[in-house]
C-alpha positions, 0 to 999 in steps of 0.5 A, a space after each residue: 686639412 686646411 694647410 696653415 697660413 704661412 706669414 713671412 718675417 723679416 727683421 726689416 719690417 718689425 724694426 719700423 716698430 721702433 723709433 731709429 735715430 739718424 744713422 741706424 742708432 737708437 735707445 732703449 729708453 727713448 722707445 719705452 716711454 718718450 716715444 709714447 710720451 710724444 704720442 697719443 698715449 702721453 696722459 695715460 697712465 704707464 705706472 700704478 704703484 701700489 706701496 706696501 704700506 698701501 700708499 697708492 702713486 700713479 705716472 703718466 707716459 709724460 710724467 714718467 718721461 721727465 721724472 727719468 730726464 731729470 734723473 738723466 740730468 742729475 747723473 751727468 752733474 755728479 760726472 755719469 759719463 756714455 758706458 759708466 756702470 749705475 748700479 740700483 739697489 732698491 726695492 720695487 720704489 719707483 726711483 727705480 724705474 724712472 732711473 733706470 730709464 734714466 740712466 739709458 737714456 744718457 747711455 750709461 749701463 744700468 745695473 739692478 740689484 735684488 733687495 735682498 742681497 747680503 753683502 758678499 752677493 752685493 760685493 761680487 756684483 758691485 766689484 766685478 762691474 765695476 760700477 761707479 755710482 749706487 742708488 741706493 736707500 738709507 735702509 739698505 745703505 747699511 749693506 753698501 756700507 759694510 762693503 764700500 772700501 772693497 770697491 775701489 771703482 765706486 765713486 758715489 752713492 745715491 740716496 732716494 730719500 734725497 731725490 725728491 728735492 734734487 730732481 726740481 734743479 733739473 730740466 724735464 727735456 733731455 737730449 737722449 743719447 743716440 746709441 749705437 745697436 750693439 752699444 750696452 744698456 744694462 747689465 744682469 748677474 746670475 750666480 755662476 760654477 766654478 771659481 767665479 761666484 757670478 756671471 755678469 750679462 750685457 744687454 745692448 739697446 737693440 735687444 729691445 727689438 727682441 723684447 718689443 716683439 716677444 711681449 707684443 706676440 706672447 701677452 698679446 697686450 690690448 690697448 685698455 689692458 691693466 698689466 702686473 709682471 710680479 718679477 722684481 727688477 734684480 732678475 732679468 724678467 723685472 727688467 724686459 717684461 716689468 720695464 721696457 717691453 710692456 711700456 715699448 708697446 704702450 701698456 698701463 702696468 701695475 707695481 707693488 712694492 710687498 712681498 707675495 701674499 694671495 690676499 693681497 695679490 687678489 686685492 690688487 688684482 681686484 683694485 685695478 682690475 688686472 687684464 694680464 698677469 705675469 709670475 711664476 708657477 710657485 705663485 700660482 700654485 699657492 694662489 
């Protein structure tokens, strides 16, 4: 029998992977999208959005790069200071995804939120996190609220609806915040025992390393892949495999914003000729 072959690893190797800053920092953000916007793959398409009344959005690398550097620089002009929480609750829109880059990208916490909360699953989270600002949209807004005087630390909310017209004041180039490894970058709740109803996680900028290299060796992504993670971005596997680790190795992925449907999961599939799927054991079964 054939002995296997034995391949050394080393965290020093794979860390050239991503781009460092001066002094071993870096930013989550910067390596998932303007590292391949200042590359080669800057006029590929990083994002086909498929909306559920059919409407059809596509961003490139560079597109989606100065979409999330002007959301950067509209946090910092309502006062989104290095370590504030920016909590997002939204459906699959793609407000989320430039502005949750954004929000790294100016060493804010990101925060998602499950669209389907109701208002005591939103008041745990939102209050327990402390979270200063709320993208959120007008449909949703109801929710927020209902809830809005039970949290005190809350100073803004944000409706998408009006962002279209604000981001055009801003510029397209950011300065990306140089964080340090362990410094957070987002935040994720899951329901928790006991007398605490939640349990806040915090995931630091250099876990993306992790991230990087878990969806480089599990999906094995080629270059013309068309990849769709079904996940929504309230759960952790929406965050790293349906933000920053496929787009971290420079994969053109697919988001739909409906809820799941075998036909029209098979329409999409078929549409944008999907190389890489990933969801759920219930979803394939009902497939």
């Amino acid at each position: 029998m054939k002995k296997p072959k034995i391949i050394p690893f080393s965290w020093q190797q794979v860390e050239k992977e991503l781009v460092w800053f001066p002094g071993k920092k870096l930013n989550a953000a910067f390596n998932a999208v303007d590292r391949q916007a200042q590359g080669k793959r800057k006029n590929k398409v990083a994002l086909y959005w498929h909306g559920v009344d059919d409407t059809q959005k596509k961003f490139t690398f560079a597109e989606l790069a100065s979409f999330s550097n002007q959301f950067g620089h509209l946090l910092k002009s309502l006062g989104v200071k290095r370590g504030d929480r920016v909590f997002f609750f939204l459906p699959r829109v793609p407000e989320l995804y430039f502005g949750f880059l954004g929000t790294l990208k100016i060493g804010a916490i990101a925060g998602t939120l499950f669209s389907a909360f109701g208002h005591q699953a939103l008041l745990d989270r939102l209050k327990n996190s402390g979270a200063k600002f709320l993208v959120t949209n007008k449909k949703l807004y109801h929710r927020v609220s209902k809830i809005e005087k039970n949290l005190p630390d809350l100073k803004k909310v944000i409706l998408v609806e009006n962002l279209s017209q604000q981001l055009t004041h801003f510029p397209k180039k950011l300065r990306c915040a140089q964080m340090n490894p362990n410094e957070p970058a987002f935040m994720l709740y899951t329901s928790a025992t006991g007398k605490t109803p939640v349990c806040g996680i915090v995931i630091p900028h250099k876990a993306l390393l992790q991230q990087h290299l878990t969806a480089k060796w599990v999906f094995d992504f080629k270059e013309n892949d068309i990849y769709w993670c079904t996940a929504d971005p309230g759960w952790v596997t929406g965050v790293v495999y349906g933000i920053l680790a496929p787009w971290s190795l420079g994969v053109s992925q697919i988001v739909f914003e409906g809820r799941f449907s075998p036909k029209r999961w098979y329409s999409i599939i078929k549409k944008y000729k999907v190389s890489v799927l990933y969801t759920a054991p219930t979803a394939i079964r009902m497939l």
